[in-house]
C-alpha positions as CSV (number, residue, x, y, z in Angstrom):
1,X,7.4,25.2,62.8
2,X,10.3,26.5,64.3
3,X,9.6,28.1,68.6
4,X,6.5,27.0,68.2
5,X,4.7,24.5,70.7
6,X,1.0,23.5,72.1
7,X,1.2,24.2,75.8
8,X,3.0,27.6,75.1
9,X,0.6,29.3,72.9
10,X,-1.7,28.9,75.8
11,X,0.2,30.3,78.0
12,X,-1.2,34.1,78.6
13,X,1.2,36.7,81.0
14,X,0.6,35.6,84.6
15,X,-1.0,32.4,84.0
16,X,0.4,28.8,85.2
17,X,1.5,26.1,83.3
18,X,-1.1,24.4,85.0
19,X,-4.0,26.5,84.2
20,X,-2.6,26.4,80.5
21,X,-2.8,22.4,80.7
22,X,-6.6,22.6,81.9
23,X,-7.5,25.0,79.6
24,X,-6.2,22.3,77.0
25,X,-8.0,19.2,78.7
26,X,-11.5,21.4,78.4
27,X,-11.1,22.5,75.2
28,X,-10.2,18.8,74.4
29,X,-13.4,17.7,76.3
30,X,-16.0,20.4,74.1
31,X,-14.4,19.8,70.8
32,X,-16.3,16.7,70.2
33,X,-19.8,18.3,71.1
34,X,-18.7,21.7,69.2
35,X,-18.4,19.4,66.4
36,X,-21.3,17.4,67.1
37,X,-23.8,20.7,67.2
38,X,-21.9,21.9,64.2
39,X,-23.0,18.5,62.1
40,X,-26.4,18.2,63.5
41,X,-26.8,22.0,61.9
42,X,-25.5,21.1,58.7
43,X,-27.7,18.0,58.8
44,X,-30.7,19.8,59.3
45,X,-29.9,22.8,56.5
46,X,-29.4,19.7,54.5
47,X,-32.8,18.2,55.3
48,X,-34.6,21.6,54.6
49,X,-33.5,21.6,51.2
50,X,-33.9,18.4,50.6
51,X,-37.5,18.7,49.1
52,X,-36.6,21.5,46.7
53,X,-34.0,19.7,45.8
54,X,-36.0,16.9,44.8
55,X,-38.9,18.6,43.2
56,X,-36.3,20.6,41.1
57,X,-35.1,16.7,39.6
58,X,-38.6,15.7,39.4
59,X,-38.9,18.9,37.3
60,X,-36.7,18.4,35.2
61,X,-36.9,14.9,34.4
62,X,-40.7,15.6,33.5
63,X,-38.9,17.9,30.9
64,X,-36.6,15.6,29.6
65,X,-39.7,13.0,29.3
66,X,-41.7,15.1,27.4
67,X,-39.9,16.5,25.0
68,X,-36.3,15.0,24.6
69,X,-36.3,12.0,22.7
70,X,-32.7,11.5,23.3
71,X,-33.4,10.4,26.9
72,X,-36.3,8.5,26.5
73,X,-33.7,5.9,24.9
74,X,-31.5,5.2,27.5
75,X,-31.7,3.0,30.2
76,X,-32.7,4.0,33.7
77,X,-29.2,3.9,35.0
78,X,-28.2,6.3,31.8
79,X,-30.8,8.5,32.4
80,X,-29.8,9.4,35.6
81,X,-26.4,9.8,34.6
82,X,-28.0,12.3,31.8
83,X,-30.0,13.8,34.5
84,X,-26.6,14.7,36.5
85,X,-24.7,15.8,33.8
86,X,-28.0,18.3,32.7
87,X,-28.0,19.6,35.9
88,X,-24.7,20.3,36.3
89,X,-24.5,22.4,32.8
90,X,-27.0,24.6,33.7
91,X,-25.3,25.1,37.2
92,X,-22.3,26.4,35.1
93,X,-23.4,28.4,32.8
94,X,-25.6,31.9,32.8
95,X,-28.3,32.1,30.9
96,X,-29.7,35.6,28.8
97,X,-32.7,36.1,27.8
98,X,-33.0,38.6,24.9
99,X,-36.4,39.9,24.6
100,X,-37.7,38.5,27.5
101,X,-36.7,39.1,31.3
102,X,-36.3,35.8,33.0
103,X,-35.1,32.5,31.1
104,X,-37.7,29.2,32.8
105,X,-36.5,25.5,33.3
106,X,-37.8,24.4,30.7
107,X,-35.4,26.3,28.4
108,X,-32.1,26.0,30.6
109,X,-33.0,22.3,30.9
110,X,-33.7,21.7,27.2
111,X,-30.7,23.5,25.5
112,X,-28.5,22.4,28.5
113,X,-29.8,18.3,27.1
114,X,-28.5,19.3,23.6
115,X,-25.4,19.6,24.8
116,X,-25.1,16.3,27.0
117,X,-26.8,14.6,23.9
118,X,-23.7,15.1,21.9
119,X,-21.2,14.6,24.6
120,X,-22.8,12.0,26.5
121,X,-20.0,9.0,25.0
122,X,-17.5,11.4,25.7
123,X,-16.1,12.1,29.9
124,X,-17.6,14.6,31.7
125,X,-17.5,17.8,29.0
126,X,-19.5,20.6,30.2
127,X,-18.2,23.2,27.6
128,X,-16.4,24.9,29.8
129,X,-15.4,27.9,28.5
130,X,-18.5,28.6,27.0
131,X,-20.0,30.1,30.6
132,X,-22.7,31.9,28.8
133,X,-26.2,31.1,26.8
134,X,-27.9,33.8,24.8
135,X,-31.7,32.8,23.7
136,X,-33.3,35.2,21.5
137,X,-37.3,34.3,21.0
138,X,-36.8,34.0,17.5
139,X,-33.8,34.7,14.5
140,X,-31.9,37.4,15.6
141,X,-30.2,40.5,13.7
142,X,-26.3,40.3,13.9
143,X,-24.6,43.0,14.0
144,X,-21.5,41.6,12.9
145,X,-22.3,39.8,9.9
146,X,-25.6,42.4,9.2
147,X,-27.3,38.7,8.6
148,X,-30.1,37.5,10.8
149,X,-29.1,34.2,12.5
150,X,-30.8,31.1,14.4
151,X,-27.6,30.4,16.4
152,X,-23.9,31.0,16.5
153,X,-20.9,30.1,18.7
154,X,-18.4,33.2,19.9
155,X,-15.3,31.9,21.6
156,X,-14.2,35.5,22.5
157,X,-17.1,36.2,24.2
158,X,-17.5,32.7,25.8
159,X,-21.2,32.2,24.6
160,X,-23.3,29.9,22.3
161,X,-26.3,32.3,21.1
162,X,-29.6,30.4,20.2
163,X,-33.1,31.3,18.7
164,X,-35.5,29.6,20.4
165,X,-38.1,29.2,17.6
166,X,-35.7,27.1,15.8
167,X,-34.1,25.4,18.6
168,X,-37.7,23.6,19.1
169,X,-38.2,23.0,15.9
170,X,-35.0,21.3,15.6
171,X,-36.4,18.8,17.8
172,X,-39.9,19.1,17.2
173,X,-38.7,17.7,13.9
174,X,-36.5,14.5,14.7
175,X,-35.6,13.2,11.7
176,X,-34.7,16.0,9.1
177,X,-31.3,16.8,9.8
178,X,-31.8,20.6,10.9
179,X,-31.2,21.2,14.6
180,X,-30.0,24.4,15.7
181,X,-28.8,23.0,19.3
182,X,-27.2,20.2,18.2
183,X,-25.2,22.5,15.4
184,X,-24.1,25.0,17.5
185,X,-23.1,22.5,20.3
186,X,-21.0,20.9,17.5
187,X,-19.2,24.3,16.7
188,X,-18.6,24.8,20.6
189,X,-17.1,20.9,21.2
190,X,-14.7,21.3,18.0
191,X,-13.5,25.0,19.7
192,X,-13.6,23.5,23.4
193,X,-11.4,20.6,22.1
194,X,-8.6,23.4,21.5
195,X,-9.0,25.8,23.8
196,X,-6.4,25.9,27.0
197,X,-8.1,24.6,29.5
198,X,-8.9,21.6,32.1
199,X,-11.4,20.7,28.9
200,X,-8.9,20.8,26.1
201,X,-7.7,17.1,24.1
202,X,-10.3,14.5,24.6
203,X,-10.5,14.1,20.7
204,X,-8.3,11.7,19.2
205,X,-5.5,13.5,17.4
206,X,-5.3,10.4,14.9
207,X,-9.3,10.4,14.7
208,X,-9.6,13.7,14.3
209,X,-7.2,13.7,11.0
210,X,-8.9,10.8,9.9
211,X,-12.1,12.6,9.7
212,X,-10.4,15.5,7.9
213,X,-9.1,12.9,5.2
214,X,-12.6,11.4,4.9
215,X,-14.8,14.8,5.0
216,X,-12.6,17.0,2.1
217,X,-13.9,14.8,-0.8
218,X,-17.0,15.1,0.6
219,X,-17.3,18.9,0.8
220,X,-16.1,18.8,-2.5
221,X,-18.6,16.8,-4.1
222,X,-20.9,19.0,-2.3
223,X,-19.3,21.9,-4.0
224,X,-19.7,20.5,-7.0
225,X,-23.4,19.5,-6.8
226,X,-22.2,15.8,-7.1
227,X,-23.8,14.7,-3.8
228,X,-27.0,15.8,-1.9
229,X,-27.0,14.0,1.1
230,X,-25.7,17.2,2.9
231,X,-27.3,20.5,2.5
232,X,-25.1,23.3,1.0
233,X,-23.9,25.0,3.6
234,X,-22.2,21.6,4.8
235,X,-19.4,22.9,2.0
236,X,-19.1,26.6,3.7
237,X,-15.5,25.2,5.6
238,X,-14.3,22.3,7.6
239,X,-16.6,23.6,10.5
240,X,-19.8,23.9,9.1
241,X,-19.4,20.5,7.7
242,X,-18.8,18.6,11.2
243,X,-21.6,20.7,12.4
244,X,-24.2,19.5,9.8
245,X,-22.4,16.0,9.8
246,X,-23.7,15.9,13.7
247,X,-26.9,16.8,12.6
248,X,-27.3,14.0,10.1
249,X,-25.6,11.8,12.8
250,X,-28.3,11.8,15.2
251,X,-31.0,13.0,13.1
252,X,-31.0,10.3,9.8
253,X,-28.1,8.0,11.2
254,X,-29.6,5.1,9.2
255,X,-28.7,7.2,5.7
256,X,-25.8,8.6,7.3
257,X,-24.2,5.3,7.5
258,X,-25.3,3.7,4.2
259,X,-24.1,6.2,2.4
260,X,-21.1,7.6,4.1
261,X,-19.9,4.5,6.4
262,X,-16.6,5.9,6.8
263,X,-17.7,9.2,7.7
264,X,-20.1,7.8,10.1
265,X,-17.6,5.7,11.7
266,X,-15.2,7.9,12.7
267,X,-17.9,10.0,13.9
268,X,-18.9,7.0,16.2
269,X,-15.7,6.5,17.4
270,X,-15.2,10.7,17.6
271,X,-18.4,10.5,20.1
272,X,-18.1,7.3,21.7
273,X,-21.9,6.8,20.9
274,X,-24.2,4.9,18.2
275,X,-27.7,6.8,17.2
276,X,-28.3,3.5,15.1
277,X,-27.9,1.5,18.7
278,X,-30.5,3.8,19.9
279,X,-33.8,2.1,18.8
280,X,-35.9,5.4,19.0
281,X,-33.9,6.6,15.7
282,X,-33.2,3.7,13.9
283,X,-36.1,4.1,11.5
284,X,-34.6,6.7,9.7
């Protein structure tokens, strides 16, 4: 910085350099306890919060207990790690309520654990251009597709819409391969994978063809009414089939492999996870 030194920019008209160098050595003198005060503030905001902090975790993970099988799985170090990661989505996003004014914790915390359920193998993914959550109280009327729905994903909007009726009972039912979270998180990870942003790549480019090679006979068969290990609406497009082939994948992984082990594979290696690892889900 060019002209520019200490003792002259404490120089004022008609002072001395000397009353400029003792202005220096006191400011020098109270820095340490200006800073000292300033810490033992911030320390004791910190230690206010603390306890709201810590009954807000202590909330949550009674959530996750009670009704997210997912987590009871893991091991105590995971389940922090999954407490972490659930708390961080719902920091990130907004959540709407339609039909009812104020979305609770338990809702926030439940769809925000569908979404760490299915990237849990994966880095950190939080989604991130999907900043908002819709929740309806039960199927919804689009206006769009003048169809009612239980869930969609619209990248132009940045939001992932949910009916909470069937988001429950996609969980309340483990094991029958329908769950509205997990399928709309699916859409929203495929899109996120592609979208510009500090989010965009973490699939394999090789994996990802490999899954396409392995999934198009499939849809086909399903098309053809030649296999029924995948509901219909598996063979709407390439989407809709990795979306209900993450359903099946943590939902009947058992089948899943035995009957499609390539499928499942890739899948494994697409997630960097193993349902059939996961003891909770192994009887089905």
């Amino acid at each position: 910085m060019e002209g520019y030194s200490i003792q002259s920019a404490w120089v004022l008209p008609g002072q001395s350099q000397q009353t400029d160098t003792d202005s220096l050595w006191v400011g020098m003198l109270l820095m340490p306890i200006v800073v000292g005060l300033l810490l033992a503030y911030y320390y004791w905001q910190y230690r206010r919060n603390f306890p709201a902090r810590q009954a807000s975790v202590e909330k949550i993970r009674k959530i996750l207990i009670t009704y997210f099988v997912y987590y009871k799985t893991l091991t105590p170090e995971a389940k922090i790690t999954f407490e972490r990661r659930v708390i961080r989505f719902i920091r990130e996003k907004k959540f709407i309520g339609r039909g009812f004014a104020k979305v609770p914790l338990a809702m926030k915390v439940l769809v925000a654990a569908s979404a760490v359920q299915l990237t849990f193998g994966l880095p950190e993914i939080i989604l991130q251009h999907f900043n908002r959550i819709l929740i309806y109280p039960r199927q919804y009327f689009s206006v769009i597709t003048r169809k009612y729905h239980k869930g969609e994903v619209n990248p132009r909007m940045g939001a992932i819409v949910l009916s909470w009726e069937n988001f429950i009972e996609g969980y309340a039912q483990p094991h029958d391969s329908f769950n509205v979270g997990l399928h709309e998180m699916a859409h929203a990870l495929k899109l996120e994978n592609l979208i510009d942003n500090d989010e965009r790549g973490f699939f394999s480019a090789k994996l990802l063809e490999q899954w396409q090679q392995q999934s198009t006979p499939v849809i086909q068969q399903i098309r053809e009414g030649s296999q029924t290990f995948f509901r219909e609406y598996a063979a709407t497009d390439d989407e809709e089939f990795f979306a209900v082939a993450v359903e099946n994948f943590f939902e009947r992984p058992l089948a899943f492999h035995q009957q499609f082990p390539g499928l499942y594979n890739t899948l494994v290696l697409l997630l960097n996870q193993d349902p059939l690892k996961m003891n909770s889900l192994n009887a089905t």
